[in-house]
N, C-alpha and C positions, 0 to 999 in steps of 0.2 A: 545452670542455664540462665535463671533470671541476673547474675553477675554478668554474661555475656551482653545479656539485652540492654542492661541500664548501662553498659557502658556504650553501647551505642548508640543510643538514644542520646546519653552525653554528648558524646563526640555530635552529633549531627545539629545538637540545639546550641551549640558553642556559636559567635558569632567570628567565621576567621575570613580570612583571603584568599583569592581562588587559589592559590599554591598550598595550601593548610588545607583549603576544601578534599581538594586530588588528595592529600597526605588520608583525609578523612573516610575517605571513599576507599582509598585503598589498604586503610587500615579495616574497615568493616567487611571487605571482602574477603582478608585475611583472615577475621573471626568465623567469618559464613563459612569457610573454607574448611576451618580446622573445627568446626562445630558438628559438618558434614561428616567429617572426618573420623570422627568418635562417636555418632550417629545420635546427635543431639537434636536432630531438624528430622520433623515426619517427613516422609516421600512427598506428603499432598504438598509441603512447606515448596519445594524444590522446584524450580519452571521448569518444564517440561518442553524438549527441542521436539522438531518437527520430528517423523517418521522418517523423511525423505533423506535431512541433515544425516538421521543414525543410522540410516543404512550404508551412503555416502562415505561416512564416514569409518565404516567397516570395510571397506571396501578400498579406502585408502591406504588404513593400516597392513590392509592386505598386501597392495601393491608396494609398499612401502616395506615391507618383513623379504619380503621375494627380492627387493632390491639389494638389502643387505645382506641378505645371506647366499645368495649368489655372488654377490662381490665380495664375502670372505673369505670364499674357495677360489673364485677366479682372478683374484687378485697375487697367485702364485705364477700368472704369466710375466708379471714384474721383474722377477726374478729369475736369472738364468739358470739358477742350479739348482731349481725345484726339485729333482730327478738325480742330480747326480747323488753318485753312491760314495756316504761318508765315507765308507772304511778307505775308499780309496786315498792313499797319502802320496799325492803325484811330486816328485821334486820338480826344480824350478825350469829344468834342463830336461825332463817328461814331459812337464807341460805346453814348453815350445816347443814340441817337435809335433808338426802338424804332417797330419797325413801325405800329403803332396810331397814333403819333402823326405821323411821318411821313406815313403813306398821309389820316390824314385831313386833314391840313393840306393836301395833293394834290388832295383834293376839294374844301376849302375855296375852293382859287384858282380851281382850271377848274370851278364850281359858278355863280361869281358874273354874275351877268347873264342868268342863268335861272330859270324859275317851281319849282325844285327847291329844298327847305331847304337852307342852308349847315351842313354838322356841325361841331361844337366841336373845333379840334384838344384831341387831350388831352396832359395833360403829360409832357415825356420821363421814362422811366425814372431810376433813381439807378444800379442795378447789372444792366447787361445780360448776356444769356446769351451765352458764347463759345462754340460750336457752330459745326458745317459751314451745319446751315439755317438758323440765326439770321445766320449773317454771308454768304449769299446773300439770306436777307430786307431784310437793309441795305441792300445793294448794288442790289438790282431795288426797292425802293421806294426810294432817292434818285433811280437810274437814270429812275423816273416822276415822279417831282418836277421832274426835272432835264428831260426832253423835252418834259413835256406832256401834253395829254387827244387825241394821237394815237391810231394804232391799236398802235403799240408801249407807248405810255408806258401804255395798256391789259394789253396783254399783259403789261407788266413787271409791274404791278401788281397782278394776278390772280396770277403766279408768287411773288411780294412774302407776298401772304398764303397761298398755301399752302404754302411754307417758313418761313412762321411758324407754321401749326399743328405744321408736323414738328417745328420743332425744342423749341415745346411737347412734344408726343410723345416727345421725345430725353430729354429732360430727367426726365418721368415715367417713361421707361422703365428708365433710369440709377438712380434711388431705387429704384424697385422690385428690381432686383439689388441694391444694396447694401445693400437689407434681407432680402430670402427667400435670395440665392445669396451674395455674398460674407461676410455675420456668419455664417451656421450652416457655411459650407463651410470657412470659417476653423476656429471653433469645433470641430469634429469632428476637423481637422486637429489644436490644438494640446490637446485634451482624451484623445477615445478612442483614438483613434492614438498621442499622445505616450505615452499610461499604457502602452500595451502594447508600444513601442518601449522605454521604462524597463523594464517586465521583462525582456526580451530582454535588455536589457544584462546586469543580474540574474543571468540566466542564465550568458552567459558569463563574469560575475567570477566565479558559483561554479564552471563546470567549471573554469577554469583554476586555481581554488583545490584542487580536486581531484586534479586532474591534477601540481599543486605539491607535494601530501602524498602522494602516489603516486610520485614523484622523492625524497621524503626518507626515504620508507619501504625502498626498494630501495636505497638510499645508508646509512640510519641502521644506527648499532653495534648489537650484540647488548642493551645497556643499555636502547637507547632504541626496541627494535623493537615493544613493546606500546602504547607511549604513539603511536608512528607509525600503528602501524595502528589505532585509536581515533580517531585524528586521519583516516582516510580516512574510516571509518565515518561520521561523524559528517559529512565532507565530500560522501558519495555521498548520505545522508539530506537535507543540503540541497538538491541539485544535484537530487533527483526532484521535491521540493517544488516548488520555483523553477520549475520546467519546469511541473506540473500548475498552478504558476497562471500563466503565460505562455501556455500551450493555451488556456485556458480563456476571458483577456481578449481574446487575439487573434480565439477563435471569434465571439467577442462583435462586437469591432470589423467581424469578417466579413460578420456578419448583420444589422446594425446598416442599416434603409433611408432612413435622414436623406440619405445622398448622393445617393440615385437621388431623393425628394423634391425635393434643392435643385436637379437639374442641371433636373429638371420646370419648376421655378418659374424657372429659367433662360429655357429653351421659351417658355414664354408669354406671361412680361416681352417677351424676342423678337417674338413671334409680335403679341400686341398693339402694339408701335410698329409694325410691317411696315404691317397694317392699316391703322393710322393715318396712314403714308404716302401707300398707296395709296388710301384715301379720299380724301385731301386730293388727289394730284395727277391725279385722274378727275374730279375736279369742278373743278378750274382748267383743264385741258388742257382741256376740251370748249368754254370760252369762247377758250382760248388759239387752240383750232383754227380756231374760225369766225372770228375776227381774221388769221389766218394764211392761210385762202381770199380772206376779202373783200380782203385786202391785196394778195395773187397776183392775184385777178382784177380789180381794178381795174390791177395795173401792165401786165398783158397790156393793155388795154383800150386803156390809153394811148401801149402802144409803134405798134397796131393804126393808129392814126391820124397 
């Protein structure tokens, strides 16, 4: 410990240039630091920030932990295939085949030989969506292609296009976060947050800078004791500074209501795809159901005889 101190005392009673000075200062801060560190410096040694500062600054971190770890889970709106199911191995010619043109090509076939219009199938997509209900919309409208104008190849069909409105829905919903929730939730994160985490730092370079000149002062000769203690002054004068504007961005960052905003527009991005699920799957399921009776009670009818 007294190795630490006489070299600081060195360093402070050298006579150099204000660029060697700053090298001086911020090599003792270094020592303060790492002296702290191995728990070389009693408590009373260490200045003590305000109440208000350490509350403040809990209170940050707080907001600051809530920012990141919300945004390592919802940061999977980024990406379209959050959902989609690995196992699935779609070729390149599955992939394209989007619902629309599928299901109408389905009508097209089991249409012909009846007084009903035949519909145009329409052309496969180029870039299909990779989604849970886009690649259950493939699956139940090949699935109807593939059976027929049965009462399942109905059913699939009906299911077919209402996991193609969802995953429409999915898709909308997904943009809509990645513009109201993920850029301002970011943003706040790496603007008002970061400024007022860079004061904090601020802060503790200067106490420990303080704390540095208060070790050399109690160390320094009789020669060098006015220039030491000039050297605190001017150190504590900073170290109040530093802190009144670290209170001050942080109260900012505090009261700042962009987050409660974004986690809103969170909500209803949410809230409207739900909607649009449950729209879509009340208006399939009520055909799906009357196919799923007529189907029971005609097999009862036949086991009957």
């Amino acid at each position: 410990m007294d190795g630490w101190n006489k070299l600081q005392a060195g360093l402070t009673g050298l006579k150099l240039g204000d660029s060697a000075k700053g090298f001086a200062k911020g090599f003792s801060s270094s020592v303060q630091a790492t002296r702290e560190r191995l728990g070389q410096v009693a408590p009373d040694e260490i200045t003590e920030l305000p109440q208000e500062y350490k509350d403040l600054e809990a209170r940050v971190d707080a907001l600051r932990n809530a920012h990141l770890n919300i945004l390592k889970i919802a940061r999977v709106y980024e990406t379209e295939t959050y959902d989609y199911p690995t196992q699935v191995q779609e070729s390149i010619s599955e992939l394209s085949s989007n619902i629309s043109h599928t299901l109408t090509t389905f009508a097209n076939t089991n249409l012909k030989g009846t007084n009903l219009p035949l519909p145009q199938p329409t052309p496969q997509p180029i870039h299909p969506h990779k989604t849970l209900p886009h690649a259950l919309a493939r699956a139940s409208a090949a699935g109807a292609a593939a059976i027929g104008n049965d009462r399942l190849g109905k059913a699939l069909a009906e299911y077919a296009v209402a996991q193609e409105k969802i995953g429409k829905a999915r898709v909308v919903q997904d943009e809509q976060i990645r513009a109201a929730f993920l850029g301002p939730w970011s943003a706040t994160l790496n603007s008002s947050i970061a400024v007022a985490i860079k004061a904090r730092q601020a802060v503790r370079a200067s106490r420990l800078e303080l704390d540095a000149a208060k070790q050399t002062l109690k160390n320094a000769n009789p020669a060098r004791q006015e220039q030491a203690r000039l050297e605190v002054e001017n150190a504590e004068d900073d170290l109040v500074q530093k802190t009144e504007v670290a209170i001050t961005l942080m109260k900012t960052v505090l009261e700042n209501p962009e987050p409660i905003k974004n986690i809103n527009e969170l909500a209803k991005a949410q809230l409207a795809y739900h909607a649009a699920v449950a729209e879509a799957l009340q208006a399939s399921q009520g055909e799906i159901d009357e196919l799923s009776i007529a189907a029971e009670g005609e097999y009862r009818k036949s086991r009957d005889h």
